[in-house]
C-alpha positions in Angstrom: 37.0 6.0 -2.3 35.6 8.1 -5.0 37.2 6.2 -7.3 35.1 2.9 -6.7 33.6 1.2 -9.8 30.3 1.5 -8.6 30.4 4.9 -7.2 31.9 6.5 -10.5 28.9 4.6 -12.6 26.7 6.0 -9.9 28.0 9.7 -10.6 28.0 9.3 -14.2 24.4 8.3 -14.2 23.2 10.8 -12.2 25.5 13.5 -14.8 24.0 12.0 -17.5 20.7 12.9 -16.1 21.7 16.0 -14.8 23.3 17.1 -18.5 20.1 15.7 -20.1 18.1 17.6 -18.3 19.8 20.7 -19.1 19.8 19.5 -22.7 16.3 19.7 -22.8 15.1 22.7 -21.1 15.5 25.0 -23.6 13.5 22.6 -26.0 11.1 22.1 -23.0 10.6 25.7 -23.1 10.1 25.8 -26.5 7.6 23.3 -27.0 5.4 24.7 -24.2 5.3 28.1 -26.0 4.9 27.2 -30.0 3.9 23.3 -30.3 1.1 23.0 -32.2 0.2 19.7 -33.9 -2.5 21.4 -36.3 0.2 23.7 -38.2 1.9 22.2 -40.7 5.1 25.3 -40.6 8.7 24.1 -40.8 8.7 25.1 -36.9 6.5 22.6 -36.1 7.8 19.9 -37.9 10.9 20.6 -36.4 9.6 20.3 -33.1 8.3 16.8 -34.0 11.2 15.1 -35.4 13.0 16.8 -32.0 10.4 15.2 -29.8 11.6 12.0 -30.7 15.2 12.7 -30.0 14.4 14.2 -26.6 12.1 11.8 -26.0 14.6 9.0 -26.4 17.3 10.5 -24.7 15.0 11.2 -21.4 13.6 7.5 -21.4 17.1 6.5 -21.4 18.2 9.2 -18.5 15.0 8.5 -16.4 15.7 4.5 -16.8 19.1 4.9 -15.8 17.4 6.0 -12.5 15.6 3.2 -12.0 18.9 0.6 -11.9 20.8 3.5 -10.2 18.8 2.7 -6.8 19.6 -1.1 -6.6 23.1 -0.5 -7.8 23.1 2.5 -4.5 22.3 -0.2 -2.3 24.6 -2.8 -3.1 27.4 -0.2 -3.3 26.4 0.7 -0.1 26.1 -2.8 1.7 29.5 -3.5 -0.4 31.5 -0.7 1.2 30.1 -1.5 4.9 33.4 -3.4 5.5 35.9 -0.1 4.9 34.4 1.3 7.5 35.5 1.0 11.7 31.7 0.5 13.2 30.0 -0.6 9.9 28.1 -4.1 9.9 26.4 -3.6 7.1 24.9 -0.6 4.8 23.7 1.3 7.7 26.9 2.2 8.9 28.1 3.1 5.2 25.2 5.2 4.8 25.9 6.8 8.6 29.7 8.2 7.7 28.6 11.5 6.7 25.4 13.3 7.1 24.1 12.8 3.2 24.2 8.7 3.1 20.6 8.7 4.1 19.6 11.6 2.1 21.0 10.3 -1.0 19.3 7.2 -0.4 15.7 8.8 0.3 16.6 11.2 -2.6 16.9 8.2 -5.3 13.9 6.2 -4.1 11.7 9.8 -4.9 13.5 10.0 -8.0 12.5 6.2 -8.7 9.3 7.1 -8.3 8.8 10.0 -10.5 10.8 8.6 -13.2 8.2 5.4 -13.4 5.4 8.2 -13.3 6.6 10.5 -15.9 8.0 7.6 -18.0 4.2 6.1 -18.0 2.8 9.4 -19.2 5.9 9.7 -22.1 4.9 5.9 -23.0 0.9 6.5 -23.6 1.5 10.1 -25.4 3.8 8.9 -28.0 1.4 5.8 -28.8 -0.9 8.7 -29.8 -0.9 10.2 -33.2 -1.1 13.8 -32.2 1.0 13.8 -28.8 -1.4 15.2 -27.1 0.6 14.9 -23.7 3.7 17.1 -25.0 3.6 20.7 -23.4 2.0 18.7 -19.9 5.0 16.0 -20.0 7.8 18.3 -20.5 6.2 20.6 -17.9 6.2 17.9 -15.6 10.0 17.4 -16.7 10.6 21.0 -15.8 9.6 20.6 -11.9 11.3 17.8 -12.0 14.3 18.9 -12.8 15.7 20.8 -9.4 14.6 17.2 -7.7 17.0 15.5 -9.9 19.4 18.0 -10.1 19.3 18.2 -5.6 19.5 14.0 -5.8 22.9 14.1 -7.9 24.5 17.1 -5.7 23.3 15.0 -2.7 24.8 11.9 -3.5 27.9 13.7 -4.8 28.4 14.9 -1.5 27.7 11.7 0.0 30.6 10.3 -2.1 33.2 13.2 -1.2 32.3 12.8 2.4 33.7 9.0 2.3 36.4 8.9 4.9 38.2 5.8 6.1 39.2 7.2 9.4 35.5 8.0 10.5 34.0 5.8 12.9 30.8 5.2 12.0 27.4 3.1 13.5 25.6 0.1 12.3 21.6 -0.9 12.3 21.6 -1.5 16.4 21.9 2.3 17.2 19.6 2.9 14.4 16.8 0.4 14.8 16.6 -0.3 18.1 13.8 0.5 20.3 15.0 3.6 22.2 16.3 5.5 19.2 14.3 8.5 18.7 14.0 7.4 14.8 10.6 6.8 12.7 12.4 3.4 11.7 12.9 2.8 15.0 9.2 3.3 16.1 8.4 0.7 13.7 10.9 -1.6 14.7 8.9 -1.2 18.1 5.6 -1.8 16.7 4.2 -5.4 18.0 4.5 -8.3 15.5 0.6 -9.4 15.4 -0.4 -5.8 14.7 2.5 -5.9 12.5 1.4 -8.4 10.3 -2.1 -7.4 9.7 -0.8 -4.6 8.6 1.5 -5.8 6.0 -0.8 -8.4 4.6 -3.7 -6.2 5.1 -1.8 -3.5 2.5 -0.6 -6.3 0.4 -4.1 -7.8 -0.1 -5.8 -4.2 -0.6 -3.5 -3.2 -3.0 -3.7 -6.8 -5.1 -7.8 -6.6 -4.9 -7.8 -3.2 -6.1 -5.3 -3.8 -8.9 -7.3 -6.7 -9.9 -10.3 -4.6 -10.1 -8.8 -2.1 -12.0 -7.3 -5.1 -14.3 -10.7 -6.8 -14.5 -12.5 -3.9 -15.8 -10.0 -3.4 -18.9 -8.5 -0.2 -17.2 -11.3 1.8 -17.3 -12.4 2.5 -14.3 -10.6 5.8 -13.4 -11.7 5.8 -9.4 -9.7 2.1 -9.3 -6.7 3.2 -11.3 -5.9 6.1 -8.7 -7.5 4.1 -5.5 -4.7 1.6 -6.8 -2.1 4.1 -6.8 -2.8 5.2 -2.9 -3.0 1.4 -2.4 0.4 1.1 -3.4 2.3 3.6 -2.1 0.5 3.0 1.3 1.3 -0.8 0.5 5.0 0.1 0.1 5.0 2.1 3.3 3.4 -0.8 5.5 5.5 -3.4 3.7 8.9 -1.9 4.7 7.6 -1.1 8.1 6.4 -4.7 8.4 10.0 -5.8 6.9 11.4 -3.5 9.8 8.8 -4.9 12.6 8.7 -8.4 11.9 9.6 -10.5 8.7 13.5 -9.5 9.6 13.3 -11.5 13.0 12.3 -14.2 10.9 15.1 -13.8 8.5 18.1 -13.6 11.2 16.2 -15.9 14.0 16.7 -12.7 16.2 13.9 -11.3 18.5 16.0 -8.3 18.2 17.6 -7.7 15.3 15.5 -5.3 12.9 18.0 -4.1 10.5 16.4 -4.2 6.8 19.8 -3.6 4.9 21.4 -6.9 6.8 19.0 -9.3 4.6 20.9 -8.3 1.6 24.4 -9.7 3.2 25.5 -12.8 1.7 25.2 -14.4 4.9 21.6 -14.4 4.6 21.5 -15.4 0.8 20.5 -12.2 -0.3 17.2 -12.3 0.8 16.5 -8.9 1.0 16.6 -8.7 -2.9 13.9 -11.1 -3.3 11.4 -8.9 -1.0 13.0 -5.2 -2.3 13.0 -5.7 -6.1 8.8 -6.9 -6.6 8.0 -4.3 -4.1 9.9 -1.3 -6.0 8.7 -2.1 -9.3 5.5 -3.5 -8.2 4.7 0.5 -6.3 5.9 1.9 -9.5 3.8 0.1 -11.6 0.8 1.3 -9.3 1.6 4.3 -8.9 2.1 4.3 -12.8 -1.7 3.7 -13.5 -2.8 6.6 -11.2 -0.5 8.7 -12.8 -2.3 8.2 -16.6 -5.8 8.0 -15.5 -6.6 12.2 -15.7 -5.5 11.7 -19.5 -8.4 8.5 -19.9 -10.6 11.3 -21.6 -8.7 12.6 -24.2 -10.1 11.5 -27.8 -6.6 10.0 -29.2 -6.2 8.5 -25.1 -9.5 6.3 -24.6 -8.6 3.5 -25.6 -4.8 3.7 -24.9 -4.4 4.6 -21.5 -6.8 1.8 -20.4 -5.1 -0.9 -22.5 -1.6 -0.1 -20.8 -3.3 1.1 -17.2 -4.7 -2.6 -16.9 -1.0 -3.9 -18.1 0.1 -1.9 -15.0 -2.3 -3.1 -12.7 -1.2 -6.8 -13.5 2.2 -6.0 -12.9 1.4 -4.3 -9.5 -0.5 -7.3 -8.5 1.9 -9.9 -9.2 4.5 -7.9 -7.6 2.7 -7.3 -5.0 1.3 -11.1 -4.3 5.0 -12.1 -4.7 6.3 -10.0 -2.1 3.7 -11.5 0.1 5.0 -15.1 -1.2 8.5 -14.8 -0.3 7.7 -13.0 2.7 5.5 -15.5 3.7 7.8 -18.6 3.0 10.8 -16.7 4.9 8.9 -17.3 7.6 7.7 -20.5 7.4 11.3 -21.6 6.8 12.3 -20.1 10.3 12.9 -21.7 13.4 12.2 -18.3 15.4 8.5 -18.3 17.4 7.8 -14.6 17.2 4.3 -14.4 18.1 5.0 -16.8 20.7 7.6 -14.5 22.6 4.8 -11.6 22.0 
């Protein structure tokens, strides 16, 4: 099974971050001991004109990342029908003991690479890098998280066997399972729902206030980035809880991976995608602000935190949308039955 399209451009982008990584180390290393921007030595020079190389070659590892989790996904719900007991990505991700893993592993990794990838993007708008030794340190611990994500899902994909019988999303998410996922599934729809739109609305107020006041504000910018992770946490407990009922017209069925089946229209992409890049984005803007007071930084970390902030909002307020429309579209009477 190894040898599935997806799965060997899933290995070779996880390589190529792994090799890349390695790559740069040694020049990590050495521009935390001897960069300098004030000498004017060959050494230094040197170390510029290789910034840029490593610079590129990291943006284009670290982006990598950021497709590799949708791609993950899709393999996943893909290969759900090779499997006795599969309905759907659960059971693919249930063969072996790293599915879930893997997956949890490449959403952290997501998550970091938007972060460090914001602090790469505001230090090379500055003329004197100011951001160098502190990004590649960052790239440093980052490494063995990168490096455990790619053995992880390499085992995952090794693990693949056709003769295992495997479980779907009712053994996961259903209400006696002794699973976080399936506490939330458990949790009642009204309380539920002001939950998600609660989260949804702090997290669009507060990135409107950090947009609105040109970025500046650094108490906003990192007030936005607690918003939205806490935003993506209620959002996929609320998809778990409640909007998935209204999807299938089930007052049982709380699988989150069965809204990307076909069968459903793919829903599941339209509520995943804005919410991924619109925590990222969030989470983004927190992750510049401690730079705001650098002399070269003022006025370029606010100009791209506020650029964040829009995008958090707007992917935030469309995940509401579409959430809110599946719903109106449905025929099931949740609140009802509650």
């Amino acid at each position: 099974m190894i040898f599935q399209p997806a799965i060997i451009a899933l290995l070779l982008a996880s390589a190529l971050c792994v090799l890349g990584l390695a790559a740069s180390a040694p020049f990590a290393f050495e521009v935390m001991r001897r960069w300098d921007i004030r000498s004017g030595s060959e050494r230094q020079l040197q170390l510029e004109r290789r910034t840029y190389l490593f610079s590129t070659l990291l943006t284009l590892v670290l982006g990598l990342q950021l497709a590799a989790v949708l791609l993950f996904v899709f393999n996943a719900e893909k290969m759900s029908g090779m499997f006795v007991g599969a309905m759907c990505a659960v059971g693919t991700l249930n063969v072996n003991a790293f599915g879930f893993p893997a997956l949890n592993a490449k959403i952290a990794v997501f998550f970091l690479a938007a972060m460090w990838l914001a602090i790469n993007h505001v230090d090379s708008r500055a003329h004197d890098y100011p951001l160098v030794r502190i990004k590649y340190g960052l790239l440093l611990l980052m490494a063995p998280l990168l490096a455990a994500s790619a053995w992880i899902e390499l085992q995952y994909f090794l693990g693949l066997k056709a003769d295992v019988i495997t479980s779907c999303c009712g053994s996961l998410f259903s209400e006696g399972s002794p699973t976080l996922a399936a506490e939330a599934s458990a949790m009642a729809p009204l309380p539920a729902m002001w939950l998600f739109y609660g989260s949804l609305g702090a997290a669009i107020a507060l990135a409107a206030w950090h947009g609105l006041g040109g970025g500046r504000s650094r108490v906003a910018g990192y007030a936005l980035a607690t918003a939205s992770a806490t935003a993506f946490v209620a959002t996929i407990a609320g998809i778990l809880s409640f909007v998935s009922l209204y999807i299938y017209e089930h007052p049982h069925h709380h699988c989150p991976f069965c809204i990307l089946k076909p069968e459903y229209g793919y829903q599941g992409y339209w509520l995943y995608v804005p919410l991924f890049f619109a925590t990222a984005a969030g989470l983004a803007a927190g992750a510049v602000q401690p730079f705001a007071r650098i002399a070269s930084l003022r006025e370029i970390v606010p100009g791209f935190s506020r650029r964040l902030a829009a995008i958090a909002a707007s992917g935030f307020a469309l995940t509401a949308g579409i959430a809110t429309l599946m719903i109106w579209q449905s025929r099931l009477m949740l609140l009802a039955q509650a």
